[in-house]
C-alpha positions as CSV (number, residue, x, y, z in Angstrom):
1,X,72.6,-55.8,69.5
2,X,74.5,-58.2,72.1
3,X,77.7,-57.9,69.7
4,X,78.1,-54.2,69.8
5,X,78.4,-54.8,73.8
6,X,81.4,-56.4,73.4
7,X,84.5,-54.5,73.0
8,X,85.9,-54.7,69.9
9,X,89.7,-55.1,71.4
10,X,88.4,-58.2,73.4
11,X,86.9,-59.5,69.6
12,X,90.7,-58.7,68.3
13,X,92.4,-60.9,70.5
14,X,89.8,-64.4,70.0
15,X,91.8,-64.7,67.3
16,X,94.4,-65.2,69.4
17,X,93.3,-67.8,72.1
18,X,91.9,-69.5,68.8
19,X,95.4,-69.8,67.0
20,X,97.0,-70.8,70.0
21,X,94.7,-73.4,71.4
22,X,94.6,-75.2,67.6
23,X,98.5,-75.4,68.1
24,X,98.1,-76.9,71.6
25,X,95.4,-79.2,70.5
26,X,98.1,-80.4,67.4
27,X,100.9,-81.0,70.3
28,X,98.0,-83.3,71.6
29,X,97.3,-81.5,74.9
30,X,93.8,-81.4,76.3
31,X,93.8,-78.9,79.0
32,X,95.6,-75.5,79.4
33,X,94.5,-73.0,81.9
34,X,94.8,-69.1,81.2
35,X,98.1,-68.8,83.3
36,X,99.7,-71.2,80.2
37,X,97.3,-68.8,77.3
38,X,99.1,-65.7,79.1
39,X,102.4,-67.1,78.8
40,X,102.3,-68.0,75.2
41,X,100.1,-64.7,74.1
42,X,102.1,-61.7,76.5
43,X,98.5,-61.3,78.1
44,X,98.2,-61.3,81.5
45,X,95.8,-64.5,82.8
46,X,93.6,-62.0,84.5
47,X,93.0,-60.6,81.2
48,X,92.4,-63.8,79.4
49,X,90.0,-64.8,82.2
50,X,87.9,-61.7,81.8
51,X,87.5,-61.8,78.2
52,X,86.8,-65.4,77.9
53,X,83.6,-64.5,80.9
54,X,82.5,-61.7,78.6
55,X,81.0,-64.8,76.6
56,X,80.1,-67.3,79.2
57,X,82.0,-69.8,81.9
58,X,84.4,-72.2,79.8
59,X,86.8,-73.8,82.4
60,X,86.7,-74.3,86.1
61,X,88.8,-72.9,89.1
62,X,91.8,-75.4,89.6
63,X,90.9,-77.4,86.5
64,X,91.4,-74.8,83.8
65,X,90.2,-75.2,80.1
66,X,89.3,-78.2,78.1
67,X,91.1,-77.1,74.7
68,X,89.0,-78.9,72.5
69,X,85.6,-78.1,74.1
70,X,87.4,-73.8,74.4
71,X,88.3,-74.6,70.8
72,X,84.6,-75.3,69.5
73,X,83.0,-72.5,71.1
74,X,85.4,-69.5,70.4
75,X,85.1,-70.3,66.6
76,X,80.9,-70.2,67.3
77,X,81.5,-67.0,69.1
78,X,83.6,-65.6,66.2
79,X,80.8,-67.7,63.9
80,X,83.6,-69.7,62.2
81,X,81.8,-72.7,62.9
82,X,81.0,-72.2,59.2
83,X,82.8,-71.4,56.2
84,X,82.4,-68.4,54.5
85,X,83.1,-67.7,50.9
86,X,85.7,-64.9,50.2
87,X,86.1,-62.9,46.6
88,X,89.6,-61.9,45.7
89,X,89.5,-58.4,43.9
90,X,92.9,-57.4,42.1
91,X,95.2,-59.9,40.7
92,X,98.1,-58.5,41.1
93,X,101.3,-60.0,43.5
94,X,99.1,-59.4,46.4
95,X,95.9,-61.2,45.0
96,X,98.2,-63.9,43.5
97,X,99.3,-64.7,47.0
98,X,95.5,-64.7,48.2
99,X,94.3,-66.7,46.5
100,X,97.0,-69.2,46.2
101,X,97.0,-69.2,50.5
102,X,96.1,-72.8,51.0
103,X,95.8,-71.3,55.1
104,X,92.1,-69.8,54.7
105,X,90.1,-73.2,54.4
106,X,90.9,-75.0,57.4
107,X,90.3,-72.0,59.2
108,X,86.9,-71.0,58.4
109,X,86.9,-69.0,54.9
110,X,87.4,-70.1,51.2
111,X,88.1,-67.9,48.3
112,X,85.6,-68.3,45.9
113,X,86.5,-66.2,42.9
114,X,89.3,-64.1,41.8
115,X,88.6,-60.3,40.2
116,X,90.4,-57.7,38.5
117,X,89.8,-55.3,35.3
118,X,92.7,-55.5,33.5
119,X,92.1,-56.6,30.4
120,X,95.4,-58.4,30.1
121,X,94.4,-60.7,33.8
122,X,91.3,-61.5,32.9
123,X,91.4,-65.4,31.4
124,X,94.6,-66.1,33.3
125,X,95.3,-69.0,36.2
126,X,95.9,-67.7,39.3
127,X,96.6,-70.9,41.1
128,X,93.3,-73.0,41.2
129,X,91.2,-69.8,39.7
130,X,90.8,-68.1,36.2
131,X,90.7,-64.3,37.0
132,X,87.1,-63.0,36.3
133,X,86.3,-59.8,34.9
134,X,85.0,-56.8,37.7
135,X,82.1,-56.7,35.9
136,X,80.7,-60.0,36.6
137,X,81.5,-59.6,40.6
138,X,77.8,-58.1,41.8
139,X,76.0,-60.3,40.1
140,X,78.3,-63.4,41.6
141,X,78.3,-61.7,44.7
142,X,74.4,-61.5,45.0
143,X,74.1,-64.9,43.6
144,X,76.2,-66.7,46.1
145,X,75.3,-64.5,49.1
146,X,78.9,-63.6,49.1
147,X,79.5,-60.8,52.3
148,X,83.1,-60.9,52.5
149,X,86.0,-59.7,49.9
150,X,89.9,-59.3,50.5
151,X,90.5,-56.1,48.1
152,X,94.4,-56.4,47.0
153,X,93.8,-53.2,44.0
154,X,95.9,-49.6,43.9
155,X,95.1,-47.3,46.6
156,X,93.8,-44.7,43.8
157,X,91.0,-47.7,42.6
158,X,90.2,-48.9,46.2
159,X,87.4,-46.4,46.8
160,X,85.5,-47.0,44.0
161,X,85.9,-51.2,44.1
162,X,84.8,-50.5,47.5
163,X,81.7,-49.0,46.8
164,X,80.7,-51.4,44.1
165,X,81.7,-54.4,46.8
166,X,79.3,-52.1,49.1
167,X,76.4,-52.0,46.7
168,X,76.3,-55.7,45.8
169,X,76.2,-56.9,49.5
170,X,79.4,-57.1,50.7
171,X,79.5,-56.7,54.8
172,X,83.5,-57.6,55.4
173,X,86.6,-56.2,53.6
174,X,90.0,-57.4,54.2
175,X,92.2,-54.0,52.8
176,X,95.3,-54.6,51.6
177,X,95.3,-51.0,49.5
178,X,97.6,-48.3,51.4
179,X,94.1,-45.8,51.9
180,X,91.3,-45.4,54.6
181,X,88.3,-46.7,52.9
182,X,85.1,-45.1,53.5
183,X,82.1,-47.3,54.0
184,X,78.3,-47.3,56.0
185,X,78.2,-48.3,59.7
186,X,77.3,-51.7,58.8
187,X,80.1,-53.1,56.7
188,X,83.7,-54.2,58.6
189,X,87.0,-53.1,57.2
190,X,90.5,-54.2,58.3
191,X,93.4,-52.5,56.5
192,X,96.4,-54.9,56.8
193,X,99.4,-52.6,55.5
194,X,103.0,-53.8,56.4
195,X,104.7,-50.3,55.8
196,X,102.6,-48.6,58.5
197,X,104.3,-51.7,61.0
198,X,107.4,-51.4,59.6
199,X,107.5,-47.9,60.5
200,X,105.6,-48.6,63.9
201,X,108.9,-51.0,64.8
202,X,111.4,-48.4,63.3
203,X,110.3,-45.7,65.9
204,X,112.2,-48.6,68.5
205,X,115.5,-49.2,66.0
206,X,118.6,-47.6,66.7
């Protein structure tokens, strides 16, 4: 598949441009060049250049970028030219704060439903959602052709919410549970876990 060409540290940093292009775009400039991109990101403009040609030829020599027109086909390339529906699992502080994130929408996701199995959740508001129970998330999941979940549960229940994510169709997991999670070749997981960074940046404190 054309995808699987494409290095997965050049996908990382679309994200990047993306973010910092929408920011240039609200301080109503038109055209940046990749010396500017470098400057704002800590990435050399060489490197911008060479990632942005691993998808095609966006800008001109001595003209640079048009930031609207870069804008609208990074979010095709990183198919966010759509939204996609998102299922919370775990209700805890962590899923409270997903699901009341009013910074997923304009920026191509939406969280559909909010999940947990503890009896004493289930029923409650969690900003504009009443927390379903586990049990009804395959069928919902199948239903709405849901493929992508942000799993916010204890590390010692992630595995098994993962598999059951897994078996009703889910293809991306955002982990916030402190665990590697196992999962086929064919389903993305990113583990977002603050202590592991915190550590990283302790190794430079004195």
């Amino acid at each position: 598949m054309e995808n699987e060409m494409i290095p997965d540290i050049v996908v990382g940093r679309l994200p990047l441009y993306l973010r910092t292009l929408q920011l240039m775009l609200a301080e109503g400039r038109q055209v940046t060049s990749s010396q500017e991109l470098g400057e704002r990101l800590g990435i050399s403009a060489a490197q911008i250049r060479k990632d942005l040609s691993q998808f095609g030829e966006f800008g001109k020599q001595g003209t640079g970028y048009h930031i609207d027109y870069l804008l609208t086909q990074i979010k095709k390339i990183l198919h966010l030219d759509i939204s996609w529906g998102v299922v919370v699992v775990g209700a805890g502080d962590v899923g409270h704060a997903l699901s009341r994130y009013q910074g997923f929408t304009n920026r191509g996701f939406s969280v559909s439903k909010v999940f947990d199995n503890d009896p004493a959740k289930i029923g409650q508001k969690v900003g504009n959602f009443t927390v379903e129970n586990i049990t009804e998330l395959p069928e919902f999941v199948r239903k709405e052709r849901i493929i992508v979940a942000m799993l916010a549960v204890p590390a010692a229940q992630a595995q098994q919410v993962t598999d059951m994510l897994v078996n009703a169709g889910i293809k991306a997991i955002l982990n916030y549970a402190p665990i590697n999670l196992l999962v086929p070749p064919d389903v993305r997981v990113q583990t977002i876990d603050p202590v592991l960074h915190l550590q990283r940046m302790s190794y430079y404190l004195e």
